[in-house]
C-alpha positions as CSV (number, residue, x, y, z in Angstrom):
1,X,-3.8,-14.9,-18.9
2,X,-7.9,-15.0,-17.7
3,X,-8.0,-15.6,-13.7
4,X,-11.1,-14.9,-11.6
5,X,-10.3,-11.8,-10.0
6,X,-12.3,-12.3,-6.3
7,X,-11.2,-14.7,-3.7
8,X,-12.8,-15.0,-0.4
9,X,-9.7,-15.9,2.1
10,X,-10.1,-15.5,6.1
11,X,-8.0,-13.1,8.4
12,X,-6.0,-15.4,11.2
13,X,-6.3,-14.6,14.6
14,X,-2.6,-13.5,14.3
15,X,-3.9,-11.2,11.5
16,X,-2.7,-12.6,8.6
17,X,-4.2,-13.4,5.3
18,X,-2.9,-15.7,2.8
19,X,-2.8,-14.3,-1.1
20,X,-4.6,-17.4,-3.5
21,X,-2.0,-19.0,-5.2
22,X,-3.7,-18.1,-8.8
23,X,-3.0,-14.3,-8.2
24,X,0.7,-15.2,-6.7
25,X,1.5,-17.0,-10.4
26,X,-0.1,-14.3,-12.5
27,X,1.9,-11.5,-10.6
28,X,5.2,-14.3,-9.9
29,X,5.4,-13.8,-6.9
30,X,7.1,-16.7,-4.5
31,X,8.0,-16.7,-0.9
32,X,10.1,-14.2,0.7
33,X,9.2,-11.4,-1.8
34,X,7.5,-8.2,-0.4
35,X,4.2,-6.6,-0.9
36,X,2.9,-3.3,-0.3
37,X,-0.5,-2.4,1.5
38,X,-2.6,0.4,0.8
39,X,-5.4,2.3,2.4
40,X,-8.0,3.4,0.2
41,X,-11.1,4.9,1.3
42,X,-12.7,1.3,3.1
43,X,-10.4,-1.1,1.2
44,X,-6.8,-2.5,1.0
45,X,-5.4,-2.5,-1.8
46,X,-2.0,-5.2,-2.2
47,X,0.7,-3.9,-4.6
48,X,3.7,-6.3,-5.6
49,X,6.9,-4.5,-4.1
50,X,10.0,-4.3,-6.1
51,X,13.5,-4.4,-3.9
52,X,16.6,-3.3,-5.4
């Protein structure tokens, strides 16, 4: 599957960001799942979480 790979979202004031629904499919992902955030040098990188 071929998606664009760059979104542009905006950061809430309560500080959260939505994930594009195109990237949610690809990775099937759905509401209530869990997702781990990253610091990498100066970005954030968003890893799908798996809970046993």
């Amino acid at each position: 599957m071929s998606i664009e790979n760059e979104e542009l979202v905006k950061i809430t004031s309560g500080g959260t960001v939505s994930i594009p629904k195109q990237f949610r499919k690809y990775l099937e992902m759905q509401k209530g799942d869990y997702v781990k955030i990253l610091l990498e040098g100066d970005h954030l990188v968003i890893k799908k979480a798996i809970i046993s």
